[in-house]
N, C-alpha and C positions, 0 to 999 in steps of 0.2 A: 269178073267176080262182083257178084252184090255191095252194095254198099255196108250192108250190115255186116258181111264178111270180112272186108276191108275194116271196118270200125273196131270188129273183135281181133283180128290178128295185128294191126299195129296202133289201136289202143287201148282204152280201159274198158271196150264193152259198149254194146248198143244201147241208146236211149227211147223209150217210148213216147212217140209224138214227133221224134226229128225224120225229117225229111232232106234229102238235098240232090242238089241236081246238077252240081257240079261235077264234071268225071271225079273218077276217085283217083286219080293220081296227080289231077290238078289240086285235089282237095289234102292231101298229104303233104303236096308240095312246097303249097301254099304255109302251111306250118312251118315252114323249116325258114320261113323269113328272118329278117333283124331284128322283129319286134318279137318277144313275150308277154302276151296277153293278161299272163295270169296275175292278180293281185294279193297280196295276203294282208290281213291288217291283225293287229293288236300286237304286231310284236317288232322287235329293234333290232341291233346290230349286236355283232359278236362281242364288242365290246363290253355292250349291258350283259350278257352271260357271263364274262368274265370277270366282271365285275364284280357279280351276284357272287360266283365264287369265291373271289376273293375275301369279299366283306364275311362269307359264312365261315372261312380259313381264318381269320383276324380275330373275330368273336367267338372260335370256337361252337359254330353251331349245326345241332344234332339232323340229320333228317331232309337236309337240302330243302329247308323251306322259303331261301332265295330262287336259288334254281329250278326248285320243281314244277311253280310256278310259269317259270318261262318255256321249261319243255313242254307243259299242258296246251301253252297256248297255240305252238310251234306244230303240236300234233293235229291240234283246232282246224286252225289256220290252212295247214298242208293239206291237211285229210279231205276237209273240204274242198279243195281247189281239183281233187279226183274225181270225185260227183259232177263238177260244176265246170271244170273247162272245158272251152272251145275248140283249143288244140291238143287234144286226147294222144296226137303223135308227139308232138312234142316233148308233150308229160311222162310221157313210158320213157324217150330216150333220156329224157333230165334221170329218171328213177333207174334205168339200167346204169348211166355213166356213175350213179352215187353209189352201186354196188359195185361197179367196180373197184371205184375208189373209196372203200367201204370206211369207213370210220364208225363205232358202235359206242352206245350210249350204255353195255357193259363195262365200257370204262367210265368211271363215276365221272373223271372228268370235263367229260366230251356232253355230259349230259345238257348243260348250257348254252352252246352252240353248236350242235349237232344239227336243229333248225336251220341259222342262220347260215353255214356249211351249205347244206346244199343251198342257196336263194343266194349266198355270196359268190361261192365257186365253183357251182358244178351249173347253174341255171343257164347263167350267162353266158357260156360255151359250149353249149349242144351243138349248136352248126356253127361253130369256130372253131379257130384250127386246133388242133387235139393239141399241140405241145404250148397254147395258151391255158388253156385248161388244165394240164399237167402243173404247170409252174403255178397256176392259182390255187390248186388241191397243193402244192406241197410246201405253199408259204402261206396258207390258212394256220390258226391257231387251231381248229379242229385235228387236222393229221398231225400235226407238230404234237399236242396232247397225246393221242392214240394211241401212236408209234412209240413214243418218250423219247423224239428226237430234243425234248427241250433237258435231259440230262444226259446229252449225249457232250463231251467235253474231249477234246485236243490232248493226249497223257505231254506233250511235248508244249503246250499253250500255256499260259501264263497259269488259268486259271487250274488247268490239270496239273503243274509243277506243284503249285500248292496246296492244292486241295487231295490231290493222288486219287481222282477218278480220272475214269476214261470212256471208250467209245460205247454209244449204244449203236447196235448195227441194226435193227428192227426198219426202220425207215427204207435205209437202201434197202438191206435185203428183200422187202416188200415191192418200194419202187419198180427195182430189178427185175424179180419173179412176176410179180401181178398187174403191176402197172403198166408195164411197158416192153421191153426186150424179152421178157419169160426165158425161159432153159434154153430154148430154142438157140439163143445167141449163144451158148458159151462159156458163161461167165466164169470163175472161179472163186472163191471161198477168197481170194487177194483182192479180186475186183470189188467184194462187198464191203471189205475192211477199208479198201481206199474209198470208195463213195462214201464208207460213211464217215472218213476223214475230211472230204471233201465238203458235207453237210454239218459241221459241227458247228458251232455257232449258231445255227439258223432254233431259232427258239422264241418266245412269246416272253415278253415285258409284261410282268403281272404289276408291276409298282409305277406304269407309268397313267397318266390320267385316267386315257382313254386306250386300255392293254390291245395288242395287239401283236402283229409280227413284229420281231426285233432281231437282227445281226447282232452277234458279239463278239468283239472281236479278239477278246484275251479269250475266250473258250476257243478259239476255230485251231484246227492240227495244223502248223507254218509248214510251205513248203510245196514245191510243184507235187503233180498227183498222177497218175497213171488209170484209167480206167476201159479196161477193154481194148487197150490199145492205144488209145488215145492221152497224150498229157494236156492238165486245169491246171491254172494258177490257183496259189494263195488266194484267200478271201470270198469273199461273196460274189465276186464275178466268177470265179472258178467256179460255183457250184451252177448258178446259172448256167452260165459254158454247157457244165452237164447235162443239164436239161433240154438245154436245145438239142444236144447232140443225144441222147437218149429219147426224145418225145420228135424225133424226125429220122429218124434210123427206120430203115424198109424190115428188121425183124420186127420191131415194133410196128409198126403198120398191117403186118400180115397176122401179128396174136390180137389189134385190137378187131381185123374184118373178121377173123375166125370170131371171135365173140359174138359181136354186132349178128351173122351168119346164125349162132348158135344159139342166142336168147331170143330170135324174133322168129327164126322159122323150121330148124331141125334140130335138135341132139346132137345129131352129127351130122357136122358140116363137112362137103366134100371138100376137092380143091378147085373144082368148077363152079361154087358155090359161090367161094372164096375170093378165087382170082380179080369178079369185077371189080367188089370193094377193094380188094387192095391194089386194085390199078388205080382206082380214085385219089385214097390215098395219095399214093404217088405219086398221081401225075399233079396233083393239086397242093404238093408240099403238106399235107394232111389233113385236108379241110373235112369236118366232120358231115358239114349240108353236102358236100359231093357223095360222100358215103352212103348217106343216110338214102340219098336219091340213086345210088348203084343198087341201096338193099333193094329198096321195093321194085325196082325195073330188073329181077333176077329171074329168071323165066320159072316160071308156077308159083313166084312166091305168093301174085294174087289169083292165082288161076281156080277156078273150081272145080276141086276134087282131083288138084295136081299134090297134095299133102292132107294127112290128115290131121295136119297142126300138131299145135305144141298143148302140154297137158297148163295148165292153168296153175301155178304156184299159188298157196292160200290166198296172199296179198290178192294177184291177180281176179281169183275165185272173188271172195270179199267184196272188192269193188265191183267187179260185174253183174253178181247179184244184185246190189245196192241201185248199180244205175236200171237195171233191168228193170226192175221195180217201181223203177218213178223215183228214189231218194234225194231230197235234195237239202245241202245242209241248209236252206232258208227254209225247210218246212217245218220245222217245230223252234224252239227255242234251245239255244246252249244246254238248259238245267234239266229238259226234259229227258226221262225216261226212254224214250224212244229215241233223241236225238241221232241222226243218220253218221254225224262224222263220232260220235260213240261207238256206234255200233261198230266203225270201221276198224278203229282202233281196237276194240276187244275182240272182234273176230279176228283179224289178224293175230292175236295174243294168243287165243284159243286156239287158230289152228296151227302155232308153232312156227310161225312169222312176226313174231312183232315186229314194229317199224322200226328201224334205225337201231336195231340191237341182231343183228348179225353175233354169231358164236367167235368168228376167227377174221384175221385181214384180208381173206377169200372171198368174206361177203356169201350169200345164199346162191345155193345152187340154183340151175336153170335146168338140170337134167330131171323126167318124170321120174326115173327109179328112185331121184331121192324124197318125193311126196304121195307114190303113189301105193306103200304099202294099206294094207287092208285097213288096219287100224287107221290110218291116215286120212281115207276116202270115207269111213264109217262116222268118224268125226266131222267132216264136211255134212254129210245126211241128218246128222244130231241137231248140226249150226242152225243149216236150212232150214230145217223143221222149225225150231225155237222161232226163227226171225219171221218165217212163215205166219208164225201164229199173230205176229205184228199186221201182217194186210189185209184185213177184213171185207173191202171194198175191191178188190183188185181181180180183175179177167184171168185167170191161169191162162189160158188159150191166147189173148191178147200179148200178153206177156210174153209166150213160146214165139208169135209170129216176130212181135218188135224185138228181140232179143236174138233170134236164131235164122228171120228169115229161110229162105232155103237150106238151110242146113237142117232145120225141123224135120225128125225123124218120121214115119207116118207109124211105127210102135211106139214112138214118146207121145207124140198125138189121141191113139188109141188108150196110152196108158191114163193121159191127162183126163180123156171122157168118162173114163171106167172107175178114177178114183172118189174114194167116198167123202171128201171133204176138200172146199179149198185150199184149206194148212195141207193135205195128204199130197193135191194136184201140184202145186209150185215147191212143195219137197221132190217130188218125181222129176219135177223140168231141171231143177237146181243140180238135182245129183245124174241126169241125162248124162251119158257118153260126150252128145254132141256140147252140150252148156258147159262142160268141163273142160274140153279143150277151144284152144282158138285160132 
């Protein structure tokens, strides 16, 4: 498969002017190293978000004018890092693992370190073992917020004795279903009420300097645990316990390869799809870079004209447009009008994707039936058009080749020479069959 083939289906879309000559599966591979490349500047740690909150909770103030702040910059920052990185693989699987582990900025509170969430706990362990990543997503203050595992309280712990609240189960039941063993396993309606006995205490110190994760130990429910079978002790090692045993369980391995399977190369993934990822899994006590390197060694996942890809989610659309084009957030200035990582951000908004505001703990779909109605796709042709009118200087036909390589239609081709203006031609490329999926 082409290079530009390979660029569009595991990552953000082709660039105009890159060349490389590296095989492409050395060039995929090579991403999934120790190191992430990617920088972000202007913005801090989860802490300063909590902070921000905090002090707007203290004063009484209207409008999130601490925090909203820090999500602009966060969006800056991130958005830009989609245009401009090097490891385009890498970036999709950081971006798939934060949907899985969705946390939304619909919840007011998460609006502050929603940023710092992924760059703290999802960045770090793309190609690390899944059940390090698991324990970092669910000792962040961002899930701890989300979920409202931080009023989730022990009815039998000191603080439930006196205060007569109790469990909030939102956490596990999430963990459970979406994060990791799914239905698949089993569970029962007791296992979620023990987990989330087993997670009480774990919540965010908003009064300590620098807020962060905090154990409590008068909220936590006393008392050995049962879950799925398995008995946790009391306290914070118990819930740990859980996690290991929960983020290295072979049902959980097999829903996260079905995933992995379903967001990068079919709708529906077989079990022959399936199987190599979760033998990786497996055999490698969970290691994510093993996965990552089952996915793309899956027979046709690079092959040309062995699928005909996946339909592009707005996000996805957005970005590939953008880099198609030449965007790069160094070409204009933050205030400008045109600014490239603006534009990301509001086309995503427009086409019913905004960033990091997911509707439910499910995170956004990966299936075409949920973006492909007509209204959906007409909205896409609208976008196009508009941003179109932005490139004044720019080849449509150049574009088509560095953007689609071989996969360039010879009726998108035909259509690009026959249109009557350049806004008309790269609305035609933009809204192609082929520019749409990857």
């Amino acid at each position: 498969m082409q290079g530009i083939q390979v660029e569009n289906r595991f990552g953000w879309g082709a660039r105009p002017g890159e060349t490389r000559t590296t095989p492409w599966r050395d060039w995929l591979a090579a991403q999934l190293g120790p190191d992430d490349l990617t920088r972000f500047t202007g913005v801090g740690d989860c802490a300063d978000g909590l902070i921000a909150l905090r002090t707007q909770r203290e004063n009484k103030l209207r409008g999130n004018p601490l925090v909203k702040p820090i999500l602009q910059a966060e969006l800056a920052t991130q958005s830009a890092a989609l245009l401009s990185t090097e490891q385009p693989f890498r970036d999709r699987l950081a971006w798939f693992w934060f949907n899985h582990f969705t946390v939304s900025q619909k919840q007011v509170r998460v609006k502050g370190v929603v940023g710092a969430y992924m760059r703290e706990a999802i960045r770090p362990h793309v190609t690390g073992r899944f059940v390090d990543l698991l324990m970092a997503v669910m000792r962040h203050p961002a899930m701890l917020l989300y979920l409202d595992n931080t009023g989730s309280v022990g009815p039998d712990s000191p603080a439930g004795l006196r205060q007569h609240r109790g469990l909030n189960e939102n956490l596990a039941r999430e963990c459970l279903e979406l994060h990791t063993v799914s239905p698949a396993a089993g569970y029962s309606q007791s296992d979620v009420t023990s987990f989330a006995a087993i997670l009480t205490g774990w919540g965010v110190d908003m009064k300590a300097e620098r807020p962060g994760f905090h154990f409590a130990p008068r909220a936590h429910q006393p008392g050995e645990k049962m879950l799925l079978g398995q008995r946790f002790p009391q306290g914070e090692e118990g819930g740990l316990a859980a996690l290991d045993f929960l983020g290295t369980h072979p049902v959980t391995y097999r829903h996260i390869a079905t995933q992995m399977v379903r967001h990068f190369l079919t709708d529906t993934p077989s079990a022959t799809q399936v199987a190599p990822v979760f033998d990786a899994l497996h055999q490698t006590q969970g290691s994510l870079r093993a996965a990552s390197l089952a996915l793309i060694d899956l027979p046709g996942a690079a092959a040309p004209g062995a699928t005909m890809g996946k339909l592009r989610s707005p996000m996805e659309f957005v970005v590939a447009v953008l880099r198609a084009s030449g965007a790069t957030p160094e070409a204009m200035l933050p205030d400008a009008p045109h600014n490239p990582t603006r534009i990301l951000v509001s086309g995503c908004a427009a086409l019913g994707q905004p960033l990091w505001t997911a509707p439910m703990p499910n995170g956004w779909s990966d299936a075409a039936a949920e973006w492909s109605a007509p209204a959906d796709l007409l909205a896409r042709t609208d976008w196009a058009y508009r941003y179109a009118a932005t490139l004044r200087d720019r080849d449509p036909m150049a574009i088509a080749h560095a953007a689609l390589g071989g996969s360039l239609r010879p009726e998108t081709q035909l259509a690009l020479h026959r249109a009557g203006s350049r806004q008309d031609a790269l609305t035609l490329l933009f809204s192609s069959p082929e520019f749409q999926r990857r």
